[in-house]
PyMOL Python script that loads the backbone (N, CA, C, O; Angstrom):
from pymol import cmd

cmd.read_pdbstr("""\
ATOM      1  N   UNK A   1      21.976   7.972  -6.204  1.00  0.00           N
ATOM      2  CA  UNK A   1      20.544   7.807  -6.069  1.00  0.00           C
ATOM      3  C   UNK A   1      19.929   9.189  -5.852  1.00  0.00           C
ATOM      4  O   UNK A   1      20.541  10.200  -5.508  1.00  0.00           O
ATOM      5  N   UNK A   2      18.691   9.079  -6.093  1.00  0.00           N
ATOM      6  CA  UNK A   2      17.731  10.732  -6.361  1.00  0.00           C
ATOM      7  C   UNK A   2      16.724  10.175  -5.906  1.00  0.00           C
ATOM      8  O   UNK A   2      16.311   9.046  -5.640  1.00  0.00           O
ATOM      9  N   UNK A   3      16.243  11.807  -5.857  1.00  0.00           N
ATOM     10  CA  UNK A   3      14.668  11.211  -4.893  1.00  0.00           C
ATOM     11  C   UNK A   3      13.464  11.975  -6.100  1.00  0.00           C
ATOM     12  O   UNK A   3      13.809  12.939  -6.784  1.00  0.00           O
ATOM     13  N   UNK A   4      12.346  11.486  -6.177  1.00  0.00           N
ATOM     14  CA  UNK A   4      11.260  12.217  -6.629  1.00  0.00           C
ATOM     15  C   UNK A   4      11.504  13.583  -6.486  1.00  0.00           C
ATOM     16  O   UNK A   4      11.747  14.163  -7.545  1.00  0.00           O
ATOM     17  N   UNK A   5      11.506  14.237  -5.501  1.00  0.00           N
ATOM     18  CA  UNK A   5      11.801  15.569  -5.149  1.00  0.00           C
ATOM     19  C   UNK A   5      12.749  16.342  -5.785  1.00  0.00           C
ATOM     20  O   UNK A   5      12.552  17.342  -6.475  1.00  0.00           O
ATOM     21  N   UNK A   6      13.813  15.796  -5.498  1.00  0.00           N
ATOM     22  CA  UNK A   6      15.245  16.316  -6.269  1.00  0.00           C
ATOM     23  C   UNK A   6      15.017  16.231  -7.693  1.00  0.00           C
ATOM     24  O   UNK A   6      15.662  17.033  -8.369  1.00  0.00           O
ATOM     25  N   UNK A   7      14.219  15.413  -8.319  1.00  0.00           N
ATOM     26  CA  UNK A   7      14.272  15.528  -9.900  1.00  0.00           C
ATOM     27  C   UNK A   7      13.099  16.427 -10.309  1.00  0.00           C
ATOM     28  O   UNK A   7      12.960  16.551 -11.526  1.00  0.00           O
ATOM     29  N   UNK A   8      11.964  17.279  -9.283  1.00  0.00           N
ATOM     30  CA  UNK A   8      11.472  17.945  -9.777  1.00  0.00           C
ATOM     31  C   UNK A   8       9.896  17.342  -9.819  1.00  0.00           C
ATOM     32  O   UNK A   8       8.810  17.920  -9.866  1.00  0.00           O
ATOM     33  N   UNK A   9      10.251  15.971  -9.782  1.00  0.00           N
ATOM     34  CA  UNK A   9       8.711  15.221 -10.090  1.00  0.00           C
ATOM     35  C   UNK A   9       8.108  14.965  -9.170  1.00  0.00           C
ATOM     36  O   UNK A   9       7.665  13.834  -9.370  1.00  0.00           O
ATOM     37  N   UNK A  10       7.623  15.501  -7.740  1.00  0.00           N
ATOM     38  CA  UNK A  10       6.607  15.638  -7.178  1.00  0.00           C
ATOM     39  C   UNK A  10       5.312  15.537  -7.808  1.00  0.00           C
ATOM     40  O   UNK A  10       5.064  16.196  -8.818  1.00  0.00           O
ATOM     41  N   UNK A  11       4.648  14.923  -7.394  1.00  0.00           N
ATOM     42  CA  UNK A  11       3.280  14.959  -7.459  1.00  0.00           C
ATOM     43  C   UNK A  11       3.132  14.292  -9.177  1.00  0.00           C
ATOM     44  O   UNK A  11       1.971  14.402  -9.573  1.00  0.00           O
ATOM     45  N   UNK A  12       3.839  13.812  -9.949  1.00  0.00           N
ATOM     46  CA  UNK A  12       3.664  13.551 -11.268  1.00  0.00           C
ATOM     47  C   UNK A  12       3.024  11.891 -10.944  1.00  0.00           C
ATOM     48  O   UNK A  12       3.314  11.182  -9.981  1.00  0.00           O
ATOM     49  N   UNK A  13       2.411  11.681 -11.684  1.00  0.00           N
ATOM     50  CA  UNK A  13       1.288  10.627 -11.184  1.00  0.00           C
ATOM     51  C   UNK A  13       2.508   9.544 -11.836  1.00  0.00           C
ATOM     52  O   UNK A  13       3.501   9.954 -12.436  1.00  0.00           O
ATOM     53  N   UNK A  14       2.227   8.203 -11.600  1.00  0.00           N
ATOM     54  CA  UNK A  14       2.768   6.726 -11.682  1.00  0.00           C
ATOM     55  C   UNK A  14       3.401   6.735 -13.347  1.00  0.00           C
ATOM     56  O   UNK A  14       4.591   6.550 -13.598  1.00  0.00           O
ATOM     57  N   UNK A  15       2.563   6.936 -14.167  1.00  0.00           N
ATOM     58  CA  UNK A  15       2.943   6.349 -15.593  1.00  0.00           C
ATOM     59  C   UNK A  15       3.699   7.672 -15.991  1.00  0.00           C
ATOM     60  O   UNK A  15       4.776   7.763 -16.581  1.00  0.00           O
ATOM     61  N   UNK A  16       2.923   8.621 -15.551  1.00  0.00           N
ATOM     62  CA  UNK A  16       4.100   9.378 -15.950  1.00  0.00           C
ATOM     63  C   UNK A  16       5.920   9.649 -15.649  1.00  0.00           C
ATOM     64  O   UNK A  16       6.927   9.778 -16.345  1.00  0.00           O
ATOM     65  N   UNK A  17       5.564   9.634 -14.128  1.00  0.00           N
ATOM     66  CA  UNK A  17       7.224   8.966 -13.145  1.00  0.00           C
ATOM     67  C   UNK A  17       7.927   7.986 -13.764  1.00  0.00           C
ATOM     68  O   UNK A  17       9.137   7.929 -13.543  1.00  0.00           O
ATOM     69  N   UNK A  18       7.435   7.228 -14.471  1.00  0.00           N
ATOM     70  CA  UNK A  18       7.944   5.981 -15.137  1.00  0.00           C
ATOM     71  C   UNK A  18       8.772   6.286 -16.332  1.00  0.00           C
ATOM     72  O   UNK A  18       9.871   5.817 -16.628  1.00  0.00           O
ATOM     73  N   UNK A  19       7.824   7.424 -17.157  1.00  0.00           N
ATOM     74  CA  UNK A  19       8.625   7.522 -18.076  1.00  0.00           C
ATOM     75  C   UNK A  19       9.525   8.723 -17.830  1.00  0.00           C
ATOM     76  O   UNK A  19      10.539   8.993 -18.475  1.00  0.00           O
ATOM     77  N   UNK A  20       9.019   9.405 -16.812  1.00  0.00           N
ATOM     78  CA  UNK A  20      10.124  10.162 -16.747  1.00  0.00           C
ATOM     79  C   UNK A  20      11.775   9.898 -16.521  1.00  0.00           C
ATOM     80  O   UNK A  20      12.820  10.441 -16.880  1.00  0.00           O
ATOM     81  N   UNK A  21      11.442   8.926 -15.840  1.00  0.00           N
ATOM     82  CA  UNK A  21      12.688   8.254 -15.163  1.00  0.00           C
ATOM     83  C   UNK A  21      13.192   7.422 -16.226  1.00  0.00           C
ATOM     84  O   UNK A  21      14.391   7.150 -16.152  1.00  0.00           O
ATOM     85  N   UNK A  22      12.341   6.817 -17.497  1.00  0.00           N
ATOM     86  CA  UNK A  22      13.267   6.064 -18.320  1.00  0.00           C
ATOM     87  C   UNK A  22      13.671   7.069 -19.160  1.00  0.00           C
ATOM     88  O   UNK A  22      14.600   6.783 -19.914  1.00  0.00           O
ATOM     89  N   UNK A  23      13.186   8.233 -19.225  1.00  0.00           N
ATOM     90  CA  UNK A  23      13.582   9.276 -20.562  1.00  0.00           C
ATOM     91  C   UNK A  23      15.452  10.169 -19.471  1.00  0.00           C
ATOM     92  O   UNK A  23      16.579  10.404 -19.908  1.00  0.00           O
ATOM     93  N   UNK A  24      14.909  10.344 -18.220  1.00  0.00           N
ATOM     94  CA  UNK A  24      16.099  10.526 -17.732  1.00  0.00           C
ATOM     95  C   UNK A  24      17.369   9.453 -17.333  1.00  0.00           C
ATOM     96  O   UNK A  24      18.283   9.705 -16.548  1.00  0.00           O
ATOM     97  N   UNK A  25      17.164   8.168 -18.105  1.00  0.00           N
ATOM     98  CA  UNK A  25      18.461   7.115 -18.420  1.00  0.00           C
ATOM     99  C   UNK A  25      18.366   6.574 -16.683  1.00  0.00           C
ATOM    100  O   UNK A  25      19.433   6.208 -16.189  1.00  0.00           O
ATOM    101  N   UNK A  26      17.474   6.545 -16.058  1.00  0.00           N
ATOM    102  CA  UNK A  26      17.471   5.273 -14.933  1.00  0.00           C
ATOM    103  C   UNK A  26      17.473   4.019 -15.343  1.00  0.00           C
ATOM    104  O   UNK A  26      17.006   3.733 -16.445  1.00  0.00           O
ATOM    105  N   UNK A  27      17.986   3.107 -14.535  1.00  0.00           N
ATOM    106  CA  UNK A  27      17.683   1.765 -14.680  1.00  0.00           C
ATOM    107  C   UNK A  27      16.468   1.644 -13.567  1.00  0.00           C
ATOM    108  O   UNK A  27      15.426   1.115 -13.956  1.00  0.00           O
ATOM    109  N   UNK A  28      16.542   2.065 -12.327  1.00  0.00           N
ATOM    110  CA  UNK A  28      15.441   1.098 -12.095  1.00  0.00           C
ATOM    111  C   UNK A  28      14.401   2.755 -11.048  1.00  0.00           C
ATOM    112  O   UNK A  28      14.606   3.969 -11.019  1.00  0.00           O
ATOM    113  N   UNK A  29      13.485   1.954 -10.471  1.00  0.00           N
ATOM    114  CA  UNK A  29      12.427   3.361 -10.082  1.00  0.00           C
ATOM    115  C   UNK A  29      12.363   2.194  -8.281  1.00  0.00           C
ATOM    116  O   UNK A  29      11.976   1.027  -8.334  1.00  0.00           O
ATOM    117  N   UNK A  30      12.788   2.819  -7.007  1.00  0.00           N
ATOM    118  CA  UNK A  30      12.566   2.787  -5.839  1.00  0.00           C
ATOM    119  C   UNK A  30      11.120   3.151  -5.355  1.00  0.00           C
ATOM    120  O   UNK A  30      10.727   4.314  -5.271  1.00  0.00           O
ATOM    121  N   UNK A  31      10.360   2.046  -5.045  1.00  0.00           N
ATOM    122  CA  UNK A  31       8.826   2.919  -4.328  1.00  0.00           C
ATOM    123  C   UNK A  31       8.416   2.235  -2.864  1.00  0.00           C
ATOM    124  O   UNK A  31       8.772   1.081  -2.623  1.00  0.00           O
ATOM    125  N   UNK A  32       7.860   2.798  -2.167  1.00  0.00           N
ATOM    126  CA  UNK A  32       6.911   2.470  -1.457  1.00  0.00           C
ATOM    127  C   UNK A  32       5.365   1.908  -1.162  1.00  0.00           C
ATOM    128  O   UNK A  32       4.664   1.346  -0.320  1.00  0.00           O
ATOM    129  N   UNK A  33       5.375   2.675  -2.927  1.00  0.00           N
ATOM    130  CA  UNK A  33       4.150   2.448  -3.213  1.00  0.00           C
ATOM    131  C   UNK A  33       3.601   0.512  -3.465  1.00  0.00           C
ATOM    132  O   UNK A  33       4.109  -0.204  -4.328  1.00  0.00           O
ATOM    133  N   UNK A  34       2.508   0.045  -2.484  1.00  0.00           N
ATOM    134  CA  UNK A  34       1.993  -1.070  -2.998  1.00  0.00           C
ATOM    135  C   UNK A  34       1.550  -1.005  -4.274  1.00  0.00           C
ATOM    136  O   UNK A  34       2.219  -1.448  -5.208  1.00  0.00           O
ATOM    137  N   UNK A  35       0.223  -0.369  -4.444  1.00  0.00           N
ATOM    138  CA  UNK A  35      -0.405  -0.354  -5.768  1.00  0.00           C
ATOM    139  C   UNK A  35       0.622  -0.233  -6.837  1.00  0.00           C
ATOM    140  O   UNK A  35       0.264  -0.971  -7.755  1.00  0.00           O
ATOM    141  N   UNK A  36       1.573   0.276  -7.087  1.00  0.00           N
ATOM    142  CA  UNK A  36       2.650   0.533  -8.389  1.00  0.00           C
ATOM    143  C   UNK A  36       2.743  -0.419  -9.339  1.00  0.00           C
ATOM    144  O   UNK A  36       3.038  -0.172 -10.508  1.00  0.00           O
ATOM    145  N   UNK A  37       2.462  -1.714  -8.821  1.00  0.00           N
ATOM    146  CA  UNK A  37       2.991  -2.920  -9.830  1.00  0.00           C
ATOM    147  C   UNK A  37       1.150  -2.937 -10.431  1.00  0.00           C
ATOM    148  O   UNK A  37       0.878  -3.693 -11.364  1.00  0.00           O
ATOM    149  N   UNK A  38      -0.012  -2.030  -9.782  1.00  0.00           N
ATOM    150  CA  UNK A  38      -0.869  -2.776 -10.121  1.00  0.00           C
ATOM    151  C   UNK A  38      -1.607  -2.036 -10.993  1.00  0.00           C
ATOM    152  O   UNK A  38      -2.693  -2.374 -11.462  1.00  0.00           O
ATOM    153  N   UNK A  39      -0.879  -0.791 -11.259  1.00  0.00           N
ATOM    154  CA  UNK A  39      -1.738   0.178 -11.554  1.00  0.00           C
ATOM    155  C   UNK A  39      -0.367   0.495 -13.140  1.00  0.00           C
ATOM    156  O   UNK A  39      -0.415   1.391 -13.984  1.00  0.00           O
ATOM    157  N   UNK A  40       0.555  -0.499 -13.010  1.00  0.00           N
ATOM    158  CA  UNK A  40       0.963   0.314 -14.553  1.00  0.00           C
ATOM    159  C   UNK A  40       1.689  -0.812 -15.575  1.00  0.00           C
ATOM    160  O   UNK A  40       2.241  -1.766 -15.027  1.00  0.00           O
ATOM    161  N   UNK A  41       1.701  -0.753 -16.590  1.00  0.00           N
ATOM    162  CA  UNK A  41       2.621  -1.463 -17.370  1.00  0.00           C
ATOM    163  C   UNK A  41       3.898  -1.577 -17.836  1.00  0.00           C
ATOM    164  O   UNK A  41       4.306  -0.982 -18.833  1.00  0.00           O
ATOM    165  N   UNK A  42       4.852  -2.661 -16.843  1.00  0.00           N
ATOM    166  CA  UNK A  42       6.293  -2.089 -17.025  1.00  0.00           C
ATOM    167  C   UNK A  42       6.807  -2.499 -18.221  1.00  0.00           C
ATOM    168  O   UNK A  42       7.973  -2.184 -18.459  1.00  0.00           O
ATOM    169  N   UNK A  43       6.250  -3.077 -18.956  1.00  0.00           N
ATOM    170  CA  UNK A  43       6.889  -3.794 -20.122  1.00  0.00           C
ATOM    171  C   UNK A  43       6.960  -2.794 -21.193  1.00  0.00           C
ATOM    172  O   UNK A  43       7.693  -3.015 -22.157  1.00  0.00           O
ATOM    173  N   UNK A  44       6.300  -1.761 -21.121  1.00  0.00           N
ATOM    174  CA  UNK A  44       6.458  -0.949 -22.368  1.00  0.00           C
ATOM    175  C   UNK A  44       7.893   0.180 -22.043  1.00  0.00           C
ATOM    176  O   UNK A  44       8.257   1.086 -22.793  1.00  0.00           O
ATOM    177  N   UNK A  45       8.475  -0.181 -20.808  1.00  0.00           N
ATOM    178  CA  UNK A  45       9.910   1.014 -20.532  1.00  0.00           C
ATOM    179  C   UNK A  45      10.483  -0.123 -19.936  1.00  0.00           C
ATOM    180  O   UNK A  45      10.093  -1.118 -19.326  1.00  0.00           O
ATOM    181  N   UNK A  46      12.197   0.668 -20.562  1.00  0.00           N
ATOM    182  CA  UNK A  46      13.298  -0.188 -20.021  1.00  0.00           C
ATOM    183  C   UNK A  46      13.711   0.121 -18.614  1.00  0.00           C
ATOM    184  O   UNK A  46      14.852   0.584 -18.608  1.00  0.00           O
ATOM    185  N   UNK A  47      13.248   0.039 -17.568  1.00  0.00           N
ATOM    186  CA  UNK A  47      13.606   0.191 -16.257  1.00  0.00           C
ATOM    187  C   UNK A  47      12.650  -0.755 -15.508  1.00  0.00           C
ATOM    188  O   UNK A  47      11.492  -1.002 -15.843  1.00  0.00           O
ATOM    189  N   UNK A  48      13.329  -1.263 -14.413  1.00  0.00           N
ATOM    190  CA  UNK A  48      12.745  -2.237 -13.324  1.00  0.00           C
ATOM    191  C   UNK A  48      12.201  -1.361 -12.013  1.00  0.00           C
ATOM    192  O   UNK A  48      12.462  -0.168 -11.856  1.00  0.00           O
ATOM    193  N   UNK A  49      11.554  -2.007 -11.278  1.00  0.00           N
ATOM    194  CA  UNK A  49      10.957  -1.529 -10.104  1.00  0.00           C
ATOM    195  C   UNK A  49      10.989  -2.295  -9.126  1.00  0.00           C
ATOM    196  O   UNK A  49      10.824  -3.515  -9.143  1.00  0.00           O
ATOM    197  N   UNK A  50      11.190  -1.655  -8.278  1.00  0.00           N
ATOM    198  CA  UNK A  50      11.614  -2.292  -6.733  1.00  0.00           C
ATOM    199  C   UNK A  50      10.790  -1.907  -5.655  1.00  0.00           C
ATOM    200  O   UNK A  50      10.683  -0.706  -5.411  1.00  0.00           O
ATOM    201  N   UNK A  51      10.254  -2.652  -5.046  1.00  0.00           N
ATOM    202  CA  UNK A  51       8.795  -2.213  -4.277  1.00  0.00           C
ATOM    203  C   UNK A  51       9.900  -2.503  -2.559  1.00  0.00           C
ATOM    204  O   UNK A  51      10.684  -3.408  -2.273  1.00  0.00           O
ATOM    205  N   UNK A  52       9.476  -1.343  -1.821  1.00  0.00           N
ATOM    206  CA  UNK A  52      10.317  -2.094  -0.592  1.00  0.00           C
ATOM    207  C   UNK A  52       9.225  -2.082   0.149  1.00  0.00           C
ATOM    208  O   UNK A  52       8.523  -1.081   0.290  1.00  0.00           O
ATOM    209  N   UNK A  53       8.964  -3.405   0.775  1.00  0.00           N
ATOM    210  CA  UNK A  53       7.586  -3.685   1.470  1.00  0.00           C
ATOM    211  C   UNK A  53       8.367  -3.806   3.172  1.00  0.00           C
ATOM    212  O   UNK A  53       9.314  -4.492   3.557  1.00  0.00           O
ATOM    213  N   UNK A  54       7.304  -2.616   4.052  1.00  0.00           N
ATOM    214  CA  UNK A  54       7.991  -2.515   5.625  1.00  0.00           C
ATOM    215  C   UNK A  54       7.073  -1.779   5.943  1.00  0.00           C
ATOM    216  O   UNK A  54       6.402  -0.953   5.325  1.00  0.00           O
ATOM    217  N   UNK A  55       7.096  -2.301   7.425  1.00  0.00           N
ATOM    218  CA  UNK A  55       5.685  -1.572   7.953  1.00  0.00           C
ATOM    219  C   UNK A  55       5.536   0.227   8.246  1.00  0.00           C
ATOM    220  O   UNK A  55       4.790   0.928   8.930  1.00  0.00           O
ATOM    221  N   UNK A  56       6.357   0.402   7.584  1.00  0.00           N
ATOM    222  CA  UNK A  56       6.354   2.010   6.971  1.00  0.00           C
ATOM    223  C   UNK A  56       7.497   2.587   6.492  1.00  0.00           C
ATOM    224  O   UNK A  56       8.616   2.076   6.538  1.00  0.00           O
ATOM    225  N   UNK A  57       7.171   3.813   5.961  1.00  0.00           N
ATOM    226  CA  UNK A  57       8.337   4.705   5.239  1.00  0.00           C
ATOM    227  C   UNK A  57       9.076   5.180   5.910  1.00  0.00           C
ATOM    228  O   UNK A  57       9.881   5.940   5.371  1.00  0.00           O
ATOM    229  N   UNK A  58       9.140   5.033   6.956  1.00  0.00           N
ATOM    230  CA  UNK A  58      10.407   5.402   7.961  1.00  0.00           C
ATOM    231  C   UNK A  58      11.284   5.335   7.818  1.00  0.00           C
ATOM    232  O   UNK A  58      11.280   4.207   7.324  1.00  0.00           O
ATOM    233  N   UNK A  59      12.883   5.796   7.813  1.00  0.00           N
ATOM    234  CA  UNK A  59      14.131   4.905   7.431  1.00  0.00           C
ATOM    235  C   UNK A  59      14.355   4.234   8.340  1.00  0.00           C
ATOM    236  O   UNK A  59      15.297   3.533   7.970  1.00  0.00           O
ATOM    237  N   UNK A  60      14.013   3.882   9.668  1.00  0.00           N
ATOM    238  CA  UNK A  60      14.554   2.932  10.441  1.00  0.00           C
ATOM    239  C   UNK A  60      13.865   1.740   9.802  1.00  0.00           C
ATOM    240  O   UNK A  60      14.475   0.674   9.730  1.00  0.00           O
ATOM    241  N   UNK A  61      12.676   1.852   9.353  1.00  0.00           N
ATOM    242  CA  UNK A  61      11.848   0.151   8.824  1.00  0.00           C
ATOM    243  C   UNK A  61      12.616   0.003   7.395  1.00  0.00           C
ATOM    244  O   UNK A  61      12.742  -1.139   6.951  1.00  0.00           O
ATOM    245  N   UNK A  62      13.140   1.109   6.647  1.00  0.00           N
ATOM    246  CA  UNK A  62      13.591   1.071   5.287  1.00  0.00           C
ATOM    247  C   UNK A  62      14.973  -0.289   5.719  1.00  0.00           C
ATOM    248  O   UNK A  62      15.108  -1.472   5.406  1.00  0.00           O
ATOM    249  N   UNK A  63      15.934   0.875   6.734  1.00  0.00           N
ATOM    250  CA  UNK A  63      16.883   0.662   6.262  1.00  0.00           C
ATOM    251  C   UNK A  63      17.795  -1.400   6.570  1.00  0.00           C
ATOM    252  O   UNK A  63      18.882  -1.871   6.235  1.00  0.00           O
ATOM    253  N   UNK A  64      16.912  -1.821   7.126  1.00  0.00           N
ATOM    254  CA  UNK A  64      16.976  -2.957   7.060  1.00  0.00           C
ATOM    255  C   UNK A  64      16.942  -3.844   5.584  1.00  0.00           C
ATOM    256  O   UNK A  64      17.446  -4.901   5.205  1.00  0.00           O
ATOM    257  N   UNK A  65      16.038  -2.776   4.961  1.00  0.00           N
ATOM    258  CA  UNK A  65      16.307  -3.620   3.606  1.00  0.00           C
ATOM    259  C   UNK A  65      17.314  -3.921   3.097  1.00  0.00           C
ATOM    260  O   UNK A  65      17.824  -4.978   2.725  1.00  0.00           O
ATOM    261  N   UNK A  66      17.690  -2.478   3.104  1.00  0.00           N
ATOM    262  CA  UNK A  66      19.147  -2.201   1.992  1.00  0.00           C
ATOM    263  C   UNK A  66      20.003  -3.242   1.105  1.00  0.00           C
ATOM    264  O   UNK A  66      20.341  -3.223  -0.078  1.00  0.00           O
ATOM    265  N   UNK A  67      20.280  -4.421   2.460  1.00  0.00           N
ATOM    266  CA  UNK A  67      20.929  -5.500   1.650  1.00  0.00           C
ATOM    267  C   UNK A  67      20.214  -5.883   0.356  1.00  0.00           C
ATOM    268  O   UNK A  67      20.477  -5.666  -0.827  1.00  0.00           O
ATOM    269  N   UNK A  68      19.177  -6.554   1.004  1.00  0.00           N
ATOM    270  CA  UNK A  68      18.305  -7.384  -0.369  1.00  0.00           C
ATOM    271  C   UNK A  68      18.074  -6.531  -1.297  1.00  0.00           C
ATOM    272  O   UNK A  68      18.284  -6.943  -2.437  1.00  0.00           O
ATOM    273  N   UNK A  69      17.637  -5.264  -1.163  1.00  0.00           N
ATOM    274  CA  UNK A  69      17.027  -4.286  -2.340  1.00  0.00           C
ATOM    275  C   UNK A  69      18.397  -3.927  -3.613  1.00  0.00           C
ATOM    276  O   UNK A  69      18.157  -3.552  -4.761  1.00  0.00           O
ATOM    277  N   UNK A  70      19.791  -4.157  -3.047  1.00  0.00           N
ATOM    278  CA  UNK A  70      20.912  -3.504  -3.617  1.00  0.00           C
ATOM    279  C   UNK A  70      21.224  -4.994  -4.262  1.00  0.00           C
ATOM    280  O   UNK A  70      21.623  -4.867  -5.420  1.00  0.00           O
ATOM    281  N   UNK A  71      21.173  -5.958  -3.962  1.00  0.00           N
ATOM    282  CA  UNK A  71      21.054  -7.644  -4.979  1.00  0.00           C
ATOM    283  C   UNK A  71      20.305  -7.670  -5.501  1.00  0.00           C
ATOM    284  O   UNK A  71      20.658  -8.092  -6.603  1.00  0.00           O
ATOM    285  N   UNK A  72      18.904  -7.400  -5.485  1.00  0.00           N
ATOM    286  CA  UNK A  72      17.919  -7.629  -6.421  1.00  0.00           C
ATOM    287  C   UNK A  72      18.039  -6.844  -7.820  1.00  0.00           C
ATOM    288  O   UNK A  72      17.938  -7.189  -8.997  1.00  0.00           O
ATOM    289  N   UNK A  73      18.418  -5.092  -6.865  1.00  0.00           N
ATOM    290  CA  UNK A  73      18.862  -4.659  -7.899  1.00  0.00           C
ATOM    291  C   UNK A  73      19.928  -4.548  -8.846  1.00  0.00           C
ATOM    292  O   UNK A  73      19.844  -4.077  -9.980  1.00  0.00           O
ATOM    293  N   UNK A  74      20.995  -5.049  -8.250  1.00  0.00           N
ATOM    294  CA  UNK A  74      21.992  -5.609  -9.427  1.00  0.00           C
ATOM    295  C   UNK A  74      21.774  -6.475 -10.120  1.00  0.00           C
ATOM    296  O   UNK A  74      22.625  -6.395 -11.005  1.00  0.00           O
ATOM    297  N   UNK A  75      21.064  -7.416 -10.331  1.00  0.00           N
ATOM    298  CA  UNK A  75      20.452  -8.502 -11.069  1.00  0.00           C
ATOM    299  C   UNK A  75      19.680  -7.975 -11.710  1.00  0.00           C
ATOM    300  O   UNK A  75      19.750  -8.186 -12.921  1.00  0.00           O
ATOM    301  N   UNK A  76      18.715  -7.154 -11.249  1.00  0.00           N
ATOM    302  CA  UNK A  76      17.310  -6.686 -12.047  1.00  0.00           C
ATOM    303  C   UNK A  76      17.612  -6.943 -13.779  1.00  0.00           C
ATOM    304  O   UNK A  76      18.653  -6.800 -14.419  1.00  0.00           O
ATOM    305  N   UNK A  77      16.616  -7.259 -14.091  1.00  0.00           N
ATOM    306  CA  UNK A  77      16.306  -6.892 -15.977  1.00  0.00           C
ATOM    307  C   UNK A  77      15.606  -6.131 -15.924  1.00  0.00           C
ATOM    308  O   UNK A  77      14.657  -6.179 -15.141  1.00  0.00           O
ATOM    309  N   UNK A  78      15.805  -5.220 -16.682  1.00  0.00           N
ATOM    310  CA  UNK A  78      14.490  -4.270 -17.905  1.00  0.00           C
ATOM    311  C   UNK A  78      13.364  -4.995 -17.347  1.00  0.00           C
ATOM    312  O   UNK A  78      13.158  -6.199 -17.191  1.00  0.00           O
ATOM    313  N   UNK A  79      12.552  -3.744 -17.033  1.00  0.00           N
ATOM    314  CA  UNK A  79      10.980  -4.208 -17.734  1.00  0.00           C
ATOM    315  C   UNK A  79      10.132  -5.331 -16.298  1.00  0.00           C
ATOM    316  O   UNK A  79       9.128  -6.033 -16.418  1.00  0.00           O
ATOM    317  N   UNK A  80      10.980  -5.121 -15.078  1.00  0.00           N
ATOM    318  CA  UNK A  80      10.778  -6.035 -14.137  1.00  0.00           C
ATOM    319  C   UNK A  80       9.863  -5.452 -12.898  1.00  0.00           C
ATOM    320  O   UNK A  80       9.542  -4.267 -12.982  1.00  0.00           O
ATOM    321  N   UNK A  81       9.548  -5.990 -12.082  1.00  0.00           N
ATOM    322  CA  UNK A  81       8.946  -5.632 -11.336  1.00  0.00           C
ATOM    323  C   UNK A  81       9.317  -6.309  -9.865  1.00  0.00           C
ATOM    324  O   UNK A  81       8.610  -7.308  -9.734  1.00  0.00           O
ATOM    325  N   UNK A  82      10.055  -6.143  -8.876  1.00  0.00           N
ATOM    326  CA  UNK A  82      11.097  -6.670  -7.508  1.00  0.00           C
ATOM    327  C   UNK A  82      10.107  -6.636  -6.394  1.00  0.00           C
ATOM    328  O   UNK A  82       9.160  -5.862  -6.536  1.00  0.00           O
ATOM    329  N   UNK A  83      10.152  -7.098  -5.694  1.00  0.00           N
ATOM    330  CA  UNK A  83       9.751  -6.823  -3.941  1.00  0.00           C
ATOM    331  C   UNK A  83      10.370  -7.462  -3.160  1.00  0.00           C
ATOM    332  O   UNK A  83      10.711  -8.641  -3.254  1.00  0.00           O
ATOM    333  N   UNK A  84      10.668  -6.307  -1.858  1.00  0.00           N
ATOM    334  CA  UNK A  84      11.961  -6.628  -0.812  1.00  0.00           C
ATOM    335  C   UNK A  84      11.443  -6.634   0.585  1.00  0.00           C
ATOM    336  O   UNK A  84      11.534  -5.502   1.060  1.00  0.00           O
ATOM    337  N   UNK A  85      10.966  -7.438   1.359  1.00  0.00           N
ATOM    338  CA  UNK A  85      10.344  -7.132   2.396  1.00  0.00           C
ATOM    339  C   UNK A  85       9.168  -8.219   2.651  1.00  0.00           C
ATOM    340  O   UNK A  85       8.652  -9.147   2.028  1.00  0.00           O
ATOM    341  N   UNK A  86       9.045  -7.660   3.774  1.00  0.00           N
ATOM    342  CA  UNK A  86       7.783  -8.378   4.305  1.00  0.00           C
ATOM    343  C   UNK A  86       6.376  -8.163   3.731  1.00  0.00           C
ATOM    344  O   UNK A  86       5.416  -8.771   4.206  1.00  0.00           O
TER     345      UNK A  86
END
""", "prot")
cmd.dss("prot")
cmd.show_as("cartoon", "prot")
cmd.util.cbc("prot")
cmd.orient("prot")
């Protein structure tokens, strides 16, 4: 796993992150972001998205997810859109 940072793409806005990440052979894109599912169209790239919903970006609120987010995402299809959390 990689972070925004590590690949360089800071600050690269939503649709673009998207394709960056499908042109760099991801399957799926990790966010925090609420708005993400609302603001782009996943059907036109082969990668899924996984929204982890917690009352913040903290890793202590993250890391409770982990389970569900790592099933959803083995299942995931193309082109999907996930949410893990409250």
């Amino acid at each position: 796993m990689r972070t925004v940072q590590t690949e360089g793409w800071a600050g690269i806005e939503h649709g673009e992150l998207l394709q960056s990440a499908a042109d760099a052979g991801y399957d799926a894109l990790v966010t925090v972001d609420a708005g993400f599912e609302c603001q782009q169209n996943l059907a036109r790239l082969p990668l899924s998205v996984l929204l982890l919903r917690a009352r913040s970006n903290r890793l202590e609120d993250l890391e409770p997810l982990n389970p569900e987010a790592l099933n959803q995402l083995r299942d995931a299809a193309p082109c999907t859109f996930l949410k893990v959390g409250a």
